[in-house]
PQR file of N, CA, C, O and H, with PARSE charges and radii, in Angstrom:
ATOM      1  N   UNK A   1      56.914 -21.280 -16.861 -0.4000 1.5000
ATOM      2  CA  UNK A   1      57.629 -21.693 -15.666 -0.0000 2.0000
ATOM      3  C   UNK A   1      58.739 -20.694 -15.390  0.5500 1.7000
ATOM      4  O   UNK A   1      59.591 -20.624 -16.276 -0.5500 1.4000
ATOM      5  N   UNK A   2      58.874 -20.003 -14.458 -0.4000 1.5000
ATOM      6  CA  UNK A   2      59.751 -19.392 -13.721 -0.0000 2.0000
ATOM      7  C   UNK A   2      61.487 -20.115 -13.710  0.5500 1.7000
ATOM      8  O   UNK A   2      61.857 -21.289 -13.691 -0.5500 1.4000
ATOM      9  H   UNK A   2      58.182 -20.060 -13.739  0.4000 1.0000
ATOM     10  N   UNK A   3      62.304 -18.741 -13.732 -0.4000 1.5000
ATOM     11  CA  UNK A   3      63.623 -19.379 -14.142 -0.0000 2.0000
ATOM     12  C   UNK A   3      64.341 -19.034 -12.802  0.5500 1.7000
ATOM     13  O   UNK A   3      65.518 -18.718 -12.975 -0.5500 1.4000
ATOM     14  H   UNK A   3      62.003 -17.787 -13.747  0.4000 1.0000
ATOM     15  N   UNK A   4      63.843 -19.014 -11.286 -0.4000 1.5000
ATOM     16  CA  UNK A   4      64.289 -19.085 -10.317 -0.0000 2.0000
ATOM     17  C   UNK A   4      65.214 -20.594  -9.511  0.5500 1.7000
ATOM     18  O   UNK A   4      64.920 -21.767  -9.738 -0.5500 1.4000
ATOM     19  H   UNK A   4      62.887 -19.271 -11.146  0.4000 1.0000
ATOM     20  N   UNK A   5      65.844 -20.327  -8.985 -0.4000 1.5000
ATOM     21  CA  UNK A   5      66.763 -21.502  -8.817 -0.0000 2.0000
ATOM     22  C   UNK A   5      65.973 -22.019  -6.891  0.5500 1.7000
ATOM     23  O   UNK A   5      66.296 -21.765  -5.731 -0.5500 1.4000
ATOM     24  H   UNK A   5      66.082 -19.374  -8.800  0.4000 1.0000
ATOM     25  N   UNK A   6      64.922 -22.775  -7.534 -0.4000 1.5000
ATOM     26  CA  UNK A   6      64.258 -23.160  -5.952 -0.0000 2.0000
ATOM     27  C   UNK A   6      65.248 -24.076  -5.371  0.5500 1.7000
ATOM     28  O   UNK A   6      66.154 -24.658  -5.967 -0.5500 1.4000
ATOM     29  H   UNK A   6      64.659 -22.981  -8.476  0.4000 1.0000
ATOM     30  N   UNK A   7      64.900 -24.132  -3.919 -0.4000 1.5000
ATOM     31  CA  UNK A   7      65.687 -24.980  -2.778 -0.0000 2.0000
ATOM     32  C   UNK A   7      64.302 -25.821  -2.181  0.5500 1.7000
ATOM     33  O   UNK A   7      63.141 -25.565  -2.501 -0.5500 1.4000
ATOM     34  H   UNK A   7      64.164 -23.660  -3.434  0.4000 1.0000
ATOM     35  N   UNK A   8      64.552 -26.417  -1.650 -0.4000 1.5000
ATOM     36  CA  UNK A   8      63.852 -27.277  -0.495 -0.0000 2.0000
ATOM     37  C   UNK A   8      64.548 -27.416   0.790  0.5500 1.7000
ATOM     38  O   UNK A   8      65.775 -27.506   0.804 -0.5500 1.4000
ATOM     39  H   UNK A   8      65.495 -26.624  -1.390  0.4000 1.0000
ATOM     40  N   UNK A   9      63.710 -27.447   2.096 -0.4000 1.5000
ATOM     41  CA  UNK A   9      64.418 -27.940   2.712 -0.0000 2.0000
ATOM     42  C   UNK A   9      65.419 -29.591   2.739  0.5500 1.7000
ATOM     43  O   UNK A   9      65.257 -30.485   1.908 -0.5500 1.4000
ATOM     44  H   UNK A   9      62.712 -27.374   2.085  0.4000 1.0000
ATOM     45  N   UNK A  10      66.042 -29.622   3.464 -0.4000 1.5000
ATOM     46  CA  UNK A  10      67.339 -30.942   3.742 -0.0000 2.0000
ATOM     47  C   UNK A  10      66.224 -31.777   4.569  0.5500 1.7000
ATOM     48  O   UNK A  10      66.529 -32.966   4.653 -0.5500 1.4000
ATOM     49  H   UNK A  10      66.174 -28.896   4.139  0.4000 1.0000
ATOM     50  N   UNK A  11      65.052 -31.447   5.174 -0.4000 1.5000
ATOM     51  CA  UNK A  11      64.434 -32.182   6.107 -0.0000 2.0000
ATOM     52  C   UNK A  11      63.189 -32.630   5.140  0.5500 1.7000
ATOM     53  O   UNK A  11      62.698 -33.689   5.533 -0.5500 1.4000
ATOM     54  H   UNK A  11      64.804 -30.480   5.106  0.4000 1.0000
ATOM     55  N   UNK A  12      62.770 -32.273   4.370 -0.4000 1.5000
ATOM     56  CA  UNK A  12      62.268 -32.664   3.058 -0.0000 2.0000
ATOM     57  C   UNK A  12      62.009 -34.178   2.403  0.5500 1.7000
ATOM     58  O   UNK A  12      61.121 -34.817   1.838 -0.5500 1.4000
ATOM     59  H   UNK A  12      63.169 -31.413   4.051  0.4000 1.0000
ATOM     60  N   UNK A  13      63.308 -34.310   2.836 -0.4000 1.5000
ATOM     61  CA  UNK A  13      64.427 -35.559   2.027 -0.0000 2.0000
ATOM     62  C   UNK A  13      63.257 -35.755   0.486  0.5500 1.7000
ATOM     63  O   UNK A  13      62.695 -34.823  -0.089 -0.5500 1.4000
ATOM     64  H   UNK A  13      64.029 -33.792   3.295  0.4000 1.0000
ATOM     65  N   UNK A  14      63.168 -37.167   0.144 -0.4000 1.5000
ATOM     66  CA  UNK A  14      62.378 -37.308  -0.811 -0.0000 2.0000
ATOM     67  C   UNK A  14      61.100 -36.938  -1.270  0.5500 1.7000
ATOM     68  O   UNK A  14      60.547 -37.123  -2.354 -0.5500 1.4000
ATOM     69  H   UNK A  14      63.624 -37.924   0.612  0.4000 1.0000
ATOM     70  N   UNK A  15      60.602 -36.171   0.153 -0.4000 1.5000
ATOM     71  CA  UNK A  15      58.899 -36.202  -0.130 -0.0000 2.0000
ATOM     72  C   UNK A  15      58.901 -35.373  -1.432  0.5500 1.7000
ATOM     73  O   UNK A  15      59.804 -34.733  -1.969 -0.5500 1.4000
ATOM     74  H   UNK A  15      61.051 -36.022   1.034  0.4000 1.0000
ATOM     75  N   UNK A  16      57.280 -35.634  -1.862 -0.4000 1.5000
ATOM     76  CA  UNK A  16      56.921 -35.034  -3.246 -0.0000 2.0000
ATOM     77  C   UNK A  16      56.437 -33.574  -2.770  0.5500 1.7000
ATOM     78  O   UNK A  16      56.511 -32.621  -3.547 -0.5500 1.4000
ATOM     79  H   UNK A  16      56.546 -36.154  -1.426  0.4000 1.0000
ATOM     80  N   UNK A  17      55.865 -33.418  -1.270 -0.4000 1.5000
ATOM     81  CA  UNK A  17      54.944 -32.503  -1.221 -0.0000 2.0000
ATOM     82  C   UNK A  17      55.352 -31.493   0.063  0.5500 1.7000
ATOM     83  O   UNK A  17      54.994 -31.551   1.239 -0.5500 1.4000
ATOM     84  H   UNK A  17      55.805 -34.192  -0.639  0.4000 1.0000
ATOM     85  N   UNK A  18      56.209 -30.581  -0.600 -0.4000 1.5000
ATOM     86  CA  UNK A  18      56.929 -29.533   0.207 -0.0000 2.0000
ATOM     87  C   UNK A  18      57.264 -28.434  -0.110  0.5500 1.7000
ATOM     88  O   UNK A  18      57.073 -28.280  -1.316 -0.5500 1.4000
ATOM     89  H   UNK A  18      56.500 -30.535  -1.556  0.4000 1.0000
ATOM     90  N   UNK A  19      57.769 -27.372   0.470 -0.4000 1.5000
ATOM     91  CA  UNK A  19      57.536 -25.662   0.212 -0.0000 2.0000
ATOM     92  C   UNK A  19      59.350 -25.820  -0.679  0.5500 1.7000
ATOM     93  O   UNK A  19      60.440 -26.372  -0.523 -0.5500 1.4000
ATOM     94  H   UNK A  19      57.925 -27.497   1.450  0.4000 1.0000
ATOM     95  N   UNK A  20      58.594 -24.870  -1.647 -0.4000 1.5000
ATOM     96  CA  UNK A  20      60.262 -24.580  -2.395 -0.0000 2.0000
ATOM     97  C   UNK A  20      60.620 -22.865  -1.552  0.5500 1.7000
ATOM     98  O   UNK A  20      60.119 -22.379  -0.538 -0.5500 1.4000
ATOM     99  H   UNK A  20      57.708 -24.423  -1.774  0.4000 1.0000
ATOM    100  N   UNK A  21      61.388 -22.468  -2.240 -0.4000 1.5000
ATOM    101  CA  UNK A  21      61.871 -21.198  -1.677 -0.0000 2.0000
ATOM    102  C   UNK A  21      62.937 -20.837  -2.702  0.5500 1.7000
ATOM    103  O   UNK A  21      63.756 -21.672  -3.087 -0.5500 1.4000
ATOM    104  H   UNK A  21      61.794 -22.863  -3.064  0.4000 1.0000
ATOM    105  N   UNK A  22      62.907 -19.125  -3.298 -0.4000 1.5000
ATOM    106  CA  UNK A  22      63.727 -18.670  -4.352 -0.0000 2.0000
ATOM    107  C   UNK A  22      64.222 -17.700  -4.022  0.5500 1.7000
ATOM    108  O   UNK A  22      63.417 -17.198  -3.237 -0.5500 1.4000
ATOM    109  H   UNK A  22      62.242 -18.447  -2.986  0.4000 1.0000
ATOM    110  N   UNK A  23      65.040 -17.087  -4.105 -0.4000 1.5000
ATOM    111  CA  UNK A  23      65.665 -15.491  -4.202 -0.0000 2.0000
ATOM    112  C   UNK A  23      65.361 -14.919  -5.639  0.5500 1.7000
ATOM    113  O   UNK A  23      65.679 -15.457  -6.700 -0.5500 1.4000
ATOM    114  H   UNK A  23      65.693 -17.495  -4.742  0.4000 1.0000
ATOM    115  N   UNK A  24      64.765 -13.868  -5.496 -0.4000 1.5000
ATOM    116  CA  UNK A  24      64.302 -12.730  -6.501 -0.0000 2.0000
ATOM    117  C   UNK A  24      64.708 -11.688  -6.361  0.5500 1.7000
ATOM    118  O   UNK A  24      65.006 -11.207  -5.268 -0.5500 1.4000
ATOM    119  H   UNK A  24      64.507 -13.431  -4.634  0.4000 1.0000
ATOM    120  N   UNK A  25      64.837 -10.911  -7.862 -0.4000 1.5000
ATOM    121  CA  UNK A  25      65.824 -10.040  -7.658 -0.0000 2.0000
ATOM    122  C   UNK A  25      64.818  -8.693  -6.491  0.5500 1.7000
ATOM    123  O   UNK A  25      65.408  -7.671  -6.140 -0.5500 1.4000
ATOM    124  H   UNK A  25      64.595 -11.302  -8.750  0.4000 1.0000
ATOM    125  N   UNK A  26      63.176  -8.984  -6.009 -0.4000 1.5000
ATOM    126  CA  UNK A  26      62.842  -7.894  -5.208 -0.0000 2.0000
ATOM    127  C   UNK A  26      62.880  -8.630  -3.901  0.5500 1.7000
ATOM    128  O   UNK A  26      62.848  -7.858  -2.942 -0.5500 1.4000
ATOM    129  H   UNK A  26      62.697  -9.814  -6.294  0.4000 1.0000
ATOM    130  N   UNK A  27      62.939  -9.893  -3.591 -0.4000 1.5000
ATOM    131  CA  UNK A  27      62.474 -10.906  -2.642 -0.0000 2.0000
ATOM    132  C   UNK A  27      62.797 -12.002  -2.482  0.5500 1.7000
ATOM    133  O   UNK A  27      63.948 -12.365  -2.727 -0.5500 1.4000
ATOM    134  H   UNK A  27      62.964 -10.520  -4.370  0.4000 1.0000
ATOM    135  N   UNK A  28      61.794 -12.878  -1.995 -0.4000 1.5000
ATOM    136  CA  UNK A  28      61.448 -14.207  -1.826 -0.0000 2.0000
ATOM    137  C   UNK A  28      60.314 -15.011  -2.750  0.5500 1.7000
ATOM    138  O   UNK A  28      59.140 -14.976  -2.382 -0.5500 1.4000
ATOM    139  H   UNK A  28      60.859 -12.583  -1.796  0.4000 1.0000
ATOM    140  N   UNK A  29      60.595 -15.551  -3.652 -0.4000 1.5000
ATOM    141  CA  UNK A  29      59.268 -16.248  -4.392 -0.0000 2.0000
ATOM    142  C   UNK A  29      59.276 -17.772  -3.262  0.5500 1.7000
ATOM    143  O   UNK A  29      60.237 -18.284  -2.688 -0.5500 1.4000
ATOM    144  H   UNK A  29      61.549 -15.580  -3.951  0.4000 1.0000
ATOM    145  N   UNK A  30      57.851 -18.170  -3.257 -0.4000 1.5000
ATOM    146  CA  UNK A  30      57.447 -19.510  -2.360 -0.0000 2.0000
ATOM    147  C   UNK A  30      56.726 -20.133  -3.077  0.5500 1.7000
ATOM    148  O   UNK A  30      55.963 -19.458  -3.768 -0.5500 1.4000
ATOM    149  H   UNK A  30      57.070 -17.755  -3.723  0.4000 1.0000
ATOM    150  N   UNK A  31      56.679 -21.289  -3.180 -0.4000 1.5000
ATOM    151  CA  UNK A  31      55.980 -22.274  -3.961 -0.0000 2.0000
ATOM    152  C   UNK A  31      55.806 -23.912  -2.767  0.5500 1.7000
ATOM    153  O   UNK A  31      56.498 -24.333  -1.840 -0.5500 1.4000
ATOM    154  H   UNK A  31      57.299 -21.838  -2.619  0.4000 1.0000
ATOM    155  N   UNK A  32      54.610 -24.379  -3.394 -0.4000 1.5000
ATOM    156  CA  UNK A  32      54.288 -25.813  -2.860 -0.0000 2.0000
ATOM    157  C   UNK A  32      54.663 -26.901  -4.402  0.5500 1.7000
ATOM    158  O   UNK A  32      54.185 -26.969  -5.534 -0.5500 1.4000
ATOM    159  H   UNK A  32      54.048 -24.037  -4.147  0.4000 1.0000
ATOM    160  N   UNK A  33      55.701 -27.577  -3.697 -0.4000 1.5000
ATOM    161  CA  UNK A  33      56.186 -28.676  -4.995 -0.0000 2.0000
ATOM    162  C   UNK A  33      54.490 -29.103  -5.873  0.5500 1.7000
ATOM    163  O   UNK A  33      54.314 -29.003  -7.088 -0.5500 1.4000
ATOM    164  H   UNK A  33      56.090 -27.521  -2.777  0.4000 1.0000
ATOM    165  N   UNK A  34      53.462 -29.559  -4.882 -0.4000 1.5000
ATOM    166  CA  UNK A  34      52.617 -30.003  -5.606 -0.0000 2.0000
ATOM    167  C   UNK A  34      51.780 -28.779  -6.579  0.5500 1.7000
ATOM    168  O   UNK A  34      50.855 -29.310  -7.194 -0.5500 1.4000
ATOM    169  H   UNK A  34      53.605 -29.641  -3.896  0.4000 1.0000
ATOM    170  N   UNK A  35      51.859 -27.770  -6.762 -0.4000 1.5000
ATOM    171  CA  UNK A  35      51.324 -26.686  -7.440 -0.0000 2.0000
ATOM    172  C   UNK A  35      52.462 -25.856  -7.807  0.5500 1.7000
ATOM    173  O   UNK A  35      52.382 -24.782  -7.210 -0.5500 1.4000
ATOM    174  H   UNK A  35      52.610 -27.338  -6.263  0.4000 1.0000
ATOM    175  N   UNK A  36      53.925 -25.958  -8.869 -0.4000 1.5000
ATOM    176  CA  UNK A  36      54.219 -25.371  -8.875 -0.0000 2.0000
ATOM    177  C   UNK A  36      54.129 -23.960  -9.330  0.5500 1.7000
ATOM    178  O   UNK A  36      54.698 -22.961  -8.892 -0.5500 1.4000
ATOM    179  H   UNK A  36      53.990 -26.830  -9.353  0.4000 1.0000
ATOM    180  N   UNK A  37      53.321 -24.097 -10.270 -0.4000 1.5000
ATOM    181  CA  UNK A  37      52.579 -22.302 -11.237 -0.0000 2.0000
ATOM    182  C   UNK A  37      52.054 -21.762  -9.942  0.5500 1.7000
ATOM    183  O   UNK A  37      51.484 -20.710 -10.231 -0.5500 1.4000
ATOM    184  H   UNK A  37      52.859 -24.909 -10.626  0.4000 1.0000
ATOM    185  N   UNK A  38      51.966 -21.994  -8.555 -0.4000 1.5000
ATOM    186  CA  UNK A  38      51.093 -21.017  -8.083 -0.0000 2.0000
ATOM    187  C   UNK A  38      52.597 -20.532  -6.785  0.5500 1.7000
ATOM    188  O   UNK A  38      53.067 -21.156  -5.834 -0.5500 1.4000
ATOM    189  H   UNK A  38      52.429 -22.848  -8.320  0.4000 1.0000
ATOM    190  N   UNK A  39      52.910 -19.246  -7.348 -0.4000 1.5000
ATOM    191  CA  UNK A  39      54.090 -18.539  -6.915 -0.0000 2.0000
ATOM    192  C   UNK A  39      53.519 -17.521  -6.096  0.5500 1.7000
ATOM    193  O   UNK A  39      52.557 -16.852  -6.471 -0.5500 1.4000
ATOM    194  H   UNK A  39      52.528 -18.739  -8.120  0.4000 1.0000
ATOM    195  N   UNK A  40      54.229 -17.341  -4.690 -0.4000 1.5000
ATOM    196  CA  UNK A  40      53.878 -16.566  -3.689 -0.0000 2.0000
ATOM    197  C   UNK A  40      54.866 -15.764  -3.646  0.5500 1.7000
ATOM    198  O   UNK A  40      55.915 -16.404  -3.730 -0.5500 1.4000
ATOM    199  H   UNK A  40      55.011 -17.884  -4.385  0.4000 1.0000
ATOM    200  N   UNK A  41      55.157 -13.811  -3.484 -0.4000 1.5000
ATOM    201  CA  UNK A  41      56.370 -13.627  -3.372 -0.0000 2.0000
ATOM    202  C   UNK A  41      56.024 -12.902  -2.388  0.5500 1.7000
ATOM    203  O   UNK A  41      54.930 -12.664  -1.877 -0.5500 1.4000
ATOM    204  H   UNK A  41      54.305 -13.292  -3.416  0.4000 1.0000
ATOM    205  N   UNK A  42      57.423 -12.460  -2.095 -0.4000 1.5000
ATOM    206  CA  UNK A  42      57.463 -11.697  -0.154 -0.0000 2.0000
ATOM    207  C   UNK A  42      58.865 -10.723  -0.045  0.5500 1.7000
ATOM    208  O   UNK A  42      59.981 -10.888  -0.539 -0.5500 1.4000
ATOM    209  H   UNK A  42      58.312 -12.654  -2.510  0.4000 1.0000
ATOM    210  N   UNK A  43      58.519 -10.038   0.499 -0.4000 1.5000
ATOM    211  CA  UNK A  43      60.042  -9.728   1.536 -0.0000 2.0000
ATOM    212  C   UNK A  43      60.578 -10.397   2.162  0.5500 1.7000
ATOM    213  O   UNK A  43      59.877 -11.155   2.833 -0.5500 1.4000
ATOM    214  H   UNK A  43      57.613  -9.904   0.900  0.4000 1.0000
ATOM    215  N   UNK A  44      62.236 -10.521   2.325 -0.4000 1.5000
ATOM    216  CA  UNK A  44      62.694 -11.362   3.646 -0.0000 2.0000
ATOM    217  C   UNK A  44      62.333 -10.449   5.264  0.5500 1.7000
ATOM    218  O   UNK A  44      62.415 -11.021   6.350 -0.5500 1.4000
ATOM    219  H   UNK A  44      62.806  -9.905   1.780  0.4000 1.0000
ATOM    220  N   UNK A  45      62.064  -9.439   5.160 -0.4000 1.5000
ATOM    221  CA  UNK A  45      61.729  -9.016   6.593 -0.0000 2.0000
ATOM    222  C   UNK A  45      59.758  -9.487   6.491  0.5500 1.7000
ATOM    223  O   UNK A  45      59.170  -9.591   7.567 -0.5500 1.4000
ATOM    224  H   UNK A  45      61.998  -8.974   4.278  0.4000 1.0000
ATOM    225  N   UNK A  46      59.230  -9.641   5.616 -0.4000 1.5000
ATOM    226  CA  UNK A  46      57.919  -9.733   6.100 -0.0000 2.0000
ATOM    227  C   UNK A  46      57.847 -11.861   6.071  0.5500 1.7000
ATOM    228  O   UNK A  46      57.050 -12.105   6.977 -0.5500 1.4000
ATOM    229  H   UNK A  46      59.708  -9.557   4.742  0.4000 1.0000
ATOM    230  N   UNK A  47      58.138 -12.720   5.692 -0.4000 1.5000
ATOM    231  CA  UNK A  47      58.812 -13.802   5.625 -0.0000 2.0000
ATOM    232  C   UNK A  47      59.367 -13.944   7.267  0.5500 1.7000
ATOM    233  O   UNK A  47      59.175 -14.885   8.036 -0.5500 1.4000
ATOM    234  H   UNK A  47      58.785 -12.522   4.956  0.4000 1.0000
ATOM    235  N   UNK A  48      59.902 -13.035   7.438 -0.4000 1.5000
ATOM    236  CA  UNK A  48      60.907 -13.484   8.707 -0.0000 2.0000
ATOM    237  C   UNK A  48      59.752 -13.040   9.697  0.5500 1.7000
ATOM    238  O   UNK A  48      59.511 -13.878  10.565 -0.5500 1.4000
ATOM    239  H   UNK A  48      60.058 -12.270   6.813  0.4000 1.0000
ATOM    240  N   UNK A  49      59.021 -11.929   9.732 -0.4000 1.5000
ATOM    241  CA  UNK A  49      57.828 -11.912  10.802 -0.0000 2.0000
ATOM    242  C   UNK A  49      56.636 -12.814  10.955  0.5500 1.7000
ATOM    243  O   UNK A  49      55.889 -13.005  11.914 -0.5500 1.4000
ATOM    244  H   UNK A  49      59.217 -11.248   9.026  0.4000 1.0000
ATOM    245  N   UNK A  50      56.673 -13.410   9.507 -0.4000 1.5000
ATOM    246  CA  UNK A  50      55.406 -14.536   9.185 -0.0000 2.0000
ATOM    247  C   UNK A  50      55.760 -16.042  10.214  0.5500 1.7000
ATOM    248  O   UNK A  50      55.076 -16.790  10.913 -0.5500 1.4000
ATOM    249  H   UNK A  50      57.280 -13.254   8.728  0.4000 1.0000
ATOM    250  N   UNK A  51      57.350 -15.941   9.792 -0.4000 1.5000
ATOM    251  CA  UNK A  51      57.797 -17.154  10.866 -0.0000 2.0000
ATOM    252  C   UNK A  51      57.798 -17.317  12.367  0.5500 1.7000
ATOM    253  O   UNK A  51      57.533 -18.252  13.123 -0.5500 1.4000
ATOM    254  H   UNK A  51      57.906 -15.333   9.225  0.4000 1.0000
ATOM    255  N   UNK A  52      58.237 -15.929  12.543 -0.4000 1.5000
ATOM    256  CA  UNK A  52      58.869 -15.418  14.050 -0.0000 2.0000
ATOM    257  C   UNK A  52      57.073 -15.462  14.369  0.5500 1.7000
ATOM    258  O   UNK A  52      57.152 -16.095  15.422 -0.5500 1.4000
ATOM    259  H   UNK A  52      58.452 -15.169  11.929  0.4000 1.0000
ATOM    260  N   UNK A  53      56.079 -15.309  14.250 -0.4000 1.5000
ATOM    261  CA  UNK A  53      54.822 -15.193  14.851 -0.0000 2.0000
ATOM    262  C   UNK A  53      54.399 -16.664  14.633  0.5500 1.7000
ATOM    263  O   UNK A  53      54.559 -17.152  15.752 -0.5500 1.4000
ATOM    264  H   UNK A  53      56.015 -14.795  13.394  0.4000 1.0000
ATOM    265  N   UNK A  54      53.977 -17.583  13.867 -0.4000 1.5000
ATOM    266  CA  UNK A  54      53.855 -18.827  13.613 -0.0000 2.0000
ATOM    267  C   UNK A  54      54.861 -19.692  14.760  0.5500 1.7000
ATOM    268  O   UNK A  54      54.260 -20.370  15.593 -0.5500 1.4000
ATOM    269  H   UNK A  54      53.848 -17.186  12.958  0.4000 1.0000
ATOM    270  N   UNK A  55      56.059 -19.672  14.791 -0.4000 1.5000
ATOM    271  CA  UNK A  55      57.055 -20.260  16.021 -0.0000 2.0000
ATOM    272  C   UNK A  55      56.016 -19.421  17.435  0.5500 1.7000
ATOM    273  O   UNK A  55      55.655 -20.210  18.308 -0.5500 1.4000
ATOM    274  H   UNK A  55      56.547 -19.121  14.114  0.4000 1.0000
ATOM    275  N   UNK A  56      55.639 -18.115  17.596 -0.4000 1.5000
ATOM    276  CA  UNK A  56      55.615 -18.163  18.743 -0.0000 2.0000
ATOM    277  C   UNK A  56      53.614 -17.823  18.776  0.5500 1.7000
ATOM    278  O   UNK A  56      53.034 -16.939  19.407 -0.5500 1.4000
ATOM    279  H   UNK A  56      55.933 -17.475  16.887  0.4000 1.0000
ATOM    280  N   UNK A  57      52.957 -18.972  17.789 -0.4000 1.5000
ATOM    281  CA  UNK A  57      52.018 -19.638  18.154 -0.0000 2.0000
ATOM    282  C   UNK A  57      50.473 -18.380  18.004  0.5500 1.7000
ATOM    283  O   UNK A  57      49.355 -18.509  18.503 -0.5500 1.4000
ATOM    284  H   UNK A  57      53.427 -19.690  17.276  0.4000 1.0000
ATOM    285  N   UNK A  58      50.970 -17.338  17.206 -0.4000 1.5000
ATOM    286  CA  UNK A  58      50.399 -16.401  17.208 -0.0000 2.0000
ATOM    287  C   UNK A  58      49.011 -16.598  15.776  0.5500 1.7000
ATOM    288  O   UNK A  58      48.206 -15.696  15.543 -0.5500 1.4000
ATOM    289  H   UNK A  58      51.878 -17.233  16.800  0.4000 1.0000
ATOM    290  N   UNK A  59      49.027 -17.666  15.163 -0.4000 1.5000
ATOM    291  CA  UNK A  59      48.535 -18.032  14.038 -0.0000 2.0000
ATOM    292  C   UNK A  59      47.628 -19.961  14.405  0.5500 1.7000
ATOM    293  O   UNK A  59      47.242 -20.729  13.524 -0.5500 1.4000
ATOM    294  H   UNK A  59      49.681 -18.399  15.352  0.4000 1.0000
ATOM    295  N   UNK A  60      47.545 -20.224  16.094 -0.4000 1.5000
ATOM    296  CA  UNK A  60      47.570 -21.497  16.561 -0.0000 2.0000
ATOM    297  C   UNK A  60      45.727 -21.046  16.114  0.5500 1.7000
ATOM    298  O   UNK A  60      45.083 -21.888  15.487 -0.5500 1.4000
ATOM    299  H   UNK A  60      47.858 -19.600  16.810  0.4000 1.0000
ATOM    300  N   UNK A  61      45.185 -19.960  16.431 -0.4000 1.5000
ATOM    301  CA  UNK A  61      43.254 -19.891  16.355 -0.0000 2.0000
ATOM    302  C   UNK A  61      43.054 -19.434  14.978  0.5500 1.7000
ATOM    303  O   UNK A  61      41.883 -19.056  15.023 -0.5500 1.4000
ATOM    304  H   UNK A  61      45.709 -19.276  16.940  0.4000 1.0000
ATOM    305  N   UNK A  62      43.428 -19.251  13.886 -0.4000 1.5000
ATOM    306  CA  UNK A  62      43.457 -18.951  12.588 -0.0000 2.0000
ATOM    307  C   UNK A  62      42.255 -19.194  12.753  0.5500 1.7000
ATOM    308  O   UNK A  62      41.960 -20.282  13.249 -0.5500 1.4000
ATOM    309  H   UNK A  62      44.378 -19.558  13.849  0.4000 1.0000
ATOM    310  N   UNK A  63      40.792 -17.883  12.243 -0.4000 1.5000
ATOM    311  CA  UNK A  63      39.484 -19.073  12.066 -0.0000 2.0000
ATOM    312  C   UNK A  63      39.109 -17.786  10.923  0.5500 1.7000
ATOM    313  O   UNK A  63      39.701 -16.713  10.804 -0.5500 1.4000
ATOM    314  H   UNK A  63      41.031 -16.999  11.841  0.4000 1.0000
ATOM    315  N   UNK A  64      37.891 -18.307  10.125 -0.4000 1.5000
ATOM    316  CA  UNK A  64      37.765 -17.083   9.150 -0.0000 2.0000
ATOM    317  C   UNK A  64      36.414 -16.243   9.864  0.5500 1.7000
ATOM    318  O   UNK A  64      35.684 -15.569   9.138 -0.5500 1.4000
ATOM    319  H   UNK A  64      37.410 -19.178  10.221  0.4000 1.0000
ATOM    320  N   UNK A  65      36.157 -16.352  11.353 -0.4000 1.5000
ATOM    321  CA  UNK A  65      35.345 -15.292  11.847 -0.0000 2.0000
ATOM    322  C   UNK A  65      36.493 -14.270  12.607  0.5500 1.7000
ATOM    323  O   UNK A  65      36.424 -13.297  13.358 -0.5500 1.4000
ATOM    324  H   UNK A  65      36.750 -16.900  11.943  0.4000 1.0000
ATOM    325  N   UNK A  66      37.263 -14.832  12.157 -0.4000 1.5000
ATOM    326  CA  UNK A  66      38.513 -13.686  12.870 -0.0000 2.0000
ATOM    327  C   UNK A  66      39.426 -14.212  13.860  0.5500 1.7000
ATOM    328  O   UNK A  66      39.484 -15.409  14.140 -0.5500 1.4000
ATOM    329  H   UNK A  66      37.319 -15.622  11.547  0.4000 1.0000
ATOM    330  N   UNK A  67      40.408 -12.971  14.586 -0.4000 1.5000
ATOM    331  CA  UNK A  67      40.944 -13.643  15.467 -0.0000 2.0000
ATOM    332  C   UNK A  67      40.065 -13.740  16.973  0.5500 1.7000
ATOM    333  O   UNK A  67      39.050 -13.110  17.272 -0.5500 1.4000
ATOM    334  H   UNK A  67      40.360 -11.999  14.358  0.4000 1.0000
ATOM    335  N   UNK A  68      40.957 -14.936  17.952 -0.4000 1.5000
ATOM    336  CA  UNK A  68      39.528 -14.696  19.206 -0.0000 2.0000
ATOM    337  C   UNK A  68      39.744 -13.902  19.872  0.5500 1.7000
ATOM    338  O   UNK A  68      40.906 -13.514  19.991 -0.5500 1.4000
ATOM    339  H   UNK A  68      41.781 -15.447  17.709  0.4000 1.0000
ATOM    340  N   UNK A  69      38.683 -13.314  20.606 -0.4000 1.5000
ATOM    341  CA  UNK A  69      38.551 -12.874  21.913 -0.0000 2.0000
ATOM    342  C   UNK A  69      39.117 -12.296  22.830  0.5500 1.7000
ATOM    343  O   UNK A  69      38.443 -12.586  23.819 -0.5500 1.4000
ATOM    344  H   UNK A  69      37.739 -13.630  20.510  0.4000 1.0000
ATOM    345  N   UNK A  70      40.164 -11.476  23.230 -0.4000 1.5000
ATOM    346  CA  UNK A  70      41.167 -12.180  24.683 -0.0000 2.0000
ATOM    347  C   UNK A  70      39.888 -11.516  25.899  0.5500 1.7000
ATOM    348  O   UNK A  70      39.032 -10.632  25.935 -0.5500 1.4000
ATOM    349  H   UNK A  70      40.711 -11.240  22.428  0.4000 1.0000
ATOM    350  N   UNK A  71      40.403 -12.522  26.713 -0.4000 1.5000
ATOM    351  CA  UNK A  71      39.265 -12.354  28.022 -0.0000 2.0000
ATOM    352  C   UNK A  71      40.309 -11.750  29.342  0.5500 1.7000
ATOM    353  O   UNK A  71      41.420 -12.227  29.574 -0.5500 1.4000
ATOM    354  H   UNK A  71      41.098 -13.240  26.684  0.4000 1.0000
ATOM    355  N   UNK A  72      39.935 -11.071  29.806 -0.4000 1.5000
ATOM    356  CA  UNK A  72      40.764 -10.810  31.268 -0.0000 2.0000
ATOM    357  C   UNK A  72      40.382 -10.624  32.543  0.5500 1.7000
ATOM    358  O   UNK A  72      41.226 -10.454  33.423 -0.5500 1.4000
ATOM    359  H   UNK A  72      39.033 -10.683  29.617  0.4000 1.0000
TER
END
């Protein structure tokens, strides 16, 4: 087990089943409370583009034949 000092969000409140979040000394480690051994790490600038595209809906057709189409 990892000796990172995780957070949760405040909007969280009690649930069992929510994203932790760590500061590392290269990054960001990410974890799901329900799996904690399975550790994701990141940059805060690649983290901050993962969000900034997800908020603006860029991840809404996720499919595994790819992304779609655009038609014009």
């Amino acid at each position: 087990m990892s000796t990172y000092q995780w957070r949760k969000s405040s909007y969280s409140a009690d649930a069992g089943n929510c994203v932790n979040v760590a500061a590392t000394d290269d990054g960001i480690a990410i974890r799901e409370s329900d799996e904690p051994e399975a550790i994701l790490t990141t940059t805060p600038a690649a983290l901050r583009d993962f969000i900034r595209g997800t908020k603006a809906g860029r991840l809404d057709h996720v499919s595994p034949k790819g992304p779609p189409q655009r038609t014009t």
